[in-house]
N, C-alpha and C positions, 0 to 999 in steps of 0.2 A: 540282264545277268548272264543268261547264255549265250548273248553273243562278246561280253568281255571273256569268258570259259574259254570260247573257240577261241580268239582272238590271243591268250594265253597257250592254247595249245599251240597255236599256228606257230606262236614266237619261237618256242622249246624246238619246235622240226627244226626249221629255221635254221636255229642255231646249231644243232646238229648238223645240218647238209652245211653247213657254210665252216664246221671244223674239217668235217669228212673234205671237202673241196680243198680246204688251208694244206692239210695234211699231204695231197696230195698233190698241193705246189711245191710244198714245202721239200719234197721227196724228190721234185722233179729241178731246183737248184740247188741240192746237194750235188746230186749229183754233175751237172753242170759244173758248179767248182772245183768238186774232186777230180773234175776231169779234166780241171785247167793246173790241178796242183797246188788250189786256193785254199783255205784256212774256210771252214764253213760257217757262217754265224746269221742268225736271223735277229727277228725284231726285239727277244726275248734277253739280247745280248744287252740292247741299250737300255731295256729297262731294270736288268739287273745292275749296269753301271751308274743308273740312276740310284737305285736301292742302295749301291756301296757308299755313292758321294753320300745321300741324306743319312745314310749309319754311323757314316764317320769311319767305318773301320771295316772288312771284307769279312773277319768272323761273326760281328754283329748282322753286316745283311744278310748273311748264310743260312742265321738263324731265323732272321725276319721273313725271309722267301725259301724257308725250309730246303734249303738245296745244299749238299755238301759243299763245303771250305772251300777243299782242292778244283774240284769244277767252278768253282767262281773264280780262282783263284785263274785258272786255265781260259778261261772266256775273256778274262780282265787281256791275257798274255795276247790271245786272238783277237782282239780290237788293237791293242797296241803294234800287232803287226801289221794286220789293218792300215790302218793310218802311218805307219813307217815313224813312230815317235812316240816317246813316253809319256802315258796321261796321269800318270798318279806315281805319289813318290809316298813308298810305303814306311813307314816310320818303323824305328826298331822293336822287336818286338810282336808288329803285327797289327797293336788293339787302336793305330791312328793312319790315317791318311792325309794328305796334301794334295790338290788337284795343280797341275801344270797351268802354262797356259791355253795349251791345246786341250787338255781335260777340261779347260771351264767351257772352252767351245765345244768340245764334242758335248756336255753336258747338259749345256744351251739347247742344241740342236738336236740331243737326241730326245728331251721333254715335247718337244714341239713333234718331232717324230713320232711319238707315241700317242700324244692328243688326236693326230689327223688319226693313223690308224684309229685311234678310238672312235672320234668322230665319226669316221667315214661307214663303221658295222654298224654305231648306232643307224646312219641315214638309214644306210642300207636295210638294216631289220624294221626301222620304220617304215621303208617305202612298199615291204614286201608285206605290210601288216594294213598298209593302205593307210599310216598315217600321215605320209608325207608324198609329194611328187606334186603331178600336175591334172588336173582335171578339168576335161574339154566337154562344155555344154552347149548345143545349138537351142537357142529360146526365139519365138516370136516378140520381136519389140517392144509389142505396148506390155508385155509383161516381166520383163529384168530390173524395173523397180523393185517393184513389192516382192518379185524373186530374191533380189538380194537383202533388202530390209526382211523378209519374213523367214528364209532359211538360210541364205548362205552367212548373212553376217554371222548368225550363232553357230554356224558350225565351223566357221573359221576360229572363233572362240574356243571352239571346243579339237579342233586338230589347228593349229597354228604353224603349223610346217607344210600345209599345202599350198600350194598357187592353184591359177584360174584365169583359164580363156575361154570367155563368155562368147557368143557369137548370136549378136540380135539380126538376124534376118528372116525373110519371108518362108511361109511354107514350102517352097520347091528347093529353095535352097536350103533348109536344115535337114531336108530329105537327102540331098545328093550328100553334104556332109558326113551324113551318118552311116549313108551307104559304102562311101570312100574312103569311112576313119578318118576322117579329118575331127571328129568328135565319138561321142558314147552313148552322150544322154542325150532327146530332143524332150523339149518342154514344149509343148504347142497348144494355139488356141482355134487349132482347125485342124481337119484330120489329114495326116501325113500322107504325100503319094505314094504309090506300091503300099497301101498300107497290108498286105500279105506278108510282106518281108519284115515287117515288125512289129514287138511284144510290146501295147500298150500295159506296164504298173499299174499306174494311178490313173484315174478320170474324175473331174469334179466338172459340176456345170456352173456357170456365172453367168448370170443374168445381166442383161442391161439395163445398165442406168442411165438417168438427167440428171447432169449438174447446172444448177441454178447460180447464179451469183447472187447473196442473201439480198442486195439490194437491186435484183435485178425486175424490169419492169413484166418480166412476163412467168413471174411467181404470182400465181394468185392464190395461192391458200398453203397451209401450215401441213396437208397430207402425204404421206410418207409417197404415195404414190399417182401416178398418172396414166393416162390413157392415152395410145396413138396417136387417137384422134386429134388431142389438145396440144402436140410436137406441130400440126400441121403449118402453119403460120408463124413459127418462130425460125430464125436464124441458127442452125445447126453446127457444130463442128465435131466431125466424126473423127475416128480411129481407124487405120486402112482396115487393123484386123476383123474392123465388127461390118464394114460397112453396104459389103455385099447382102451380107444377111438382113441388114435393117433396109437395103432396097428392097427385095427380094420380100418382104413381109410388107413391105409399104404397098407394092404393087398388086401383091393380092389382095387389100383391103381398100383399097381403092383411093388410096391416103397419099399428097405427093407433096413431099418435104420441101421446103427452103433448106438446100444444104451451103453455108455458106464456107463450108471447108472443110476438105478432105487430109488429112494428118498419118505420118508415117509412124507417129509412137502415140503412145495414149496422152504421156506427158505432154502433148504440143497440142493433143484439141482439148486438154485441161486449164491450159493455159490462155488459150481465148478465154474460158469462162472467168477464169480466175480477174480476168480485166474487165470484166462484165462486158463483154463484145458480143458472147454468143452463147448456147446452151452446150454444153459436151455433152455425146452420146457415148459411151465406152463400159466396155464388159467391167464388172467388177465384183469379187465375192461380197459377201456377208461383212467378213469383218473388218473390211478394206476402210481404212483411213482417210481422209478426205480434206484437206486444207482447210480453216474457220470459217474462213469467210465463200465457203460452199454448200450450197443445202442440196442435199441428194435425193432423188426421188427414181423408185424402180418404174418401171415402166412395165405395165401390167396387162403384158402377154404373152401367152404361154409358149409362142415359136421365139422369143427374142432371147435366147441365151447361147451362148457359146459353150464347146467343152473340152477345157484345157485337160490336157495329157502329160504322163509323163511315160515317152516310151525307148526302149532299147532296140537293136537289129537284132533278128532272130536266130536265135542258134550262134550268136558271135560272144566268145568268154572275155567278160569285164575285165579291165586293170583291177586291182585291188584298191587303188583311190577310188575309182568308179562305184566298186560295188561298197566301197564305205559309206560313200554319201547316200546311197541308195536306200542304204540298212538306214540311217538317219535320218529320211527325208519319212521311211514309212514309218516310223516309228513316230513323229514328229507333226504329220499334215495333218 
């Protein structure tokens, strides 16, 4: 609730600084034409000629856009000099008009005219509100699934005028990204280099798991979990991001794996298991989902987990798409 408040104030400035700027265009091609000797007329012009055509008659839209007779009457005369020809043939009396056939085109043109304008403040107050533009994420691989299935699809749901350029690569390079602006956010499942230069948000840790294939032959029992020791002898297929660490914990325990393949996304050494070819080792939280015909089992010990981040560069001010999804994502994990 208090961040729609803010979000409602932000729009109100907003729109203030963006008359105060108008005004101050607007000031600066009067002038410009009265200094060619031109008839001065803005946007304001064609939506009043809008308002005459749909009244039917220039005292009627006078009334409806509360603006004196004679001033509409005088705007109508500055469009027709304008365009050097008569757009509306006023009928006697006053209370009808007739549009030409240059009136039905200026008519045309000027609807379409006034839409973009329209359009264009809405993007605008949108993009400056952070509900629309572009939003640049560097993520480690094996984790822009479950990223887009678990946050980004619903928040596309819920701002539907943003786009997104996801950038799955390794730790060194989501670091240089972010140090370059080439991105905002880094999501990572190992700790960023120079990590001085940047403000880890969020930290959760995710454990590793085995994926078994249900009819695989080197399931031997219905328990949620496993032991090192019991990986030793089965054909492996890891995930680049977990893989150092599951050496690195093999070797101290004196445990030395059958790795029958090494994978750049988590997706590709889940997909060994899923053909019963081989066991997948890959970080996964809690509530992470798992294809049917996979039986999961954590693997129970207490060095084997990774811990995915979500961090910014330090001391550098967010787009407003950035710090939207930001505000969503902690509200939300």
């Amino acid at each position: 609730m208090c961040f729609a408040y803010a979000v409602i104030g932000f729009m109100k400035n907003l729109i203030l600084k963006l008359k105060k700027y108008s005004e101050i265009l607007l000031y600066s091609i009067i002038k410009a034409e009265r200094s060619k000797g031109e008839p001065y007329m803005d946007i304001e012009y064609y939506r009043n000629f809008i308002a005459i055509v749909e009244a039917g008659s220039i005292s009627a839209a006078a009334k409806q856009i509360a603006i004196a007779q004679p001033a509409l009457s005088n705007q109508l005369k500055v469009l027709q000099k304008r365009f050097g020809t008569q757009l509306l043939h006023v009928r006697r009396g006053g209370h009808s008009i007739e549009l030409t056939d240059a009136g039905c085109i200026l008519y045309n043109k000027a609807k379409y005219i006034c839409s973009v304008e329209n359009s264009a403040l809405k993007e605008i107050v949108n993009c400056q509100a952070g509900f629309s533009g572009t939003l640049r994420i560097s993520l480690s691989p094996s984790m822009s699934i479950n990223f887009i299935k678990n946050f980004l699809s619903d928040f596309y749901r819920e701002f539907p005028h943003i786009n997104y350029e996801l950038y799955e690569v390794p730790i060194d390079e989501q670091t240089q990204q972010l140090l370059e602006g080439k991105t905002e956010i880094g999501i990572a499942n190992a700790p960023l280099k120079q990590s001085k230069r940047f403000e880890t948000l969020f930290s959760r840790k995710e454990r590793l798991v085995a994926l078994f294939h249900k009819d695989s032959p080197y399931l031997k029992n219905d328990k949620p979990n496993i032991l090192l020791d019991d990986l030793e002898d089965i054909p492996l297929c890891l995930s680049r991001g977990c893989s150092e660490l599951f050496f690195s914990v093999c070797s101290d325990s004196h445990i030395f794996p059958q790795v029958m393949s090494i994978n750049t996304t988590k997706l590709s050494a889940i997909a060994w298991a899923e053909k019963n070819t081989g066991v997948a080792i890959v970080p996964a939280p809690a509530v992470e989902l798992f294809p049917a015909n996979l039986v999961r089992k954590e693997i129970k010990d207490e060095r084997l987990f990774l811990e995915m981040t979500l961090s910014i560069v330090k001391g550098r001010e967010l787009s407003q798409v950035a710090q939207t999804f930001i505000n969503y994502y902690m509200q939300n994990k």
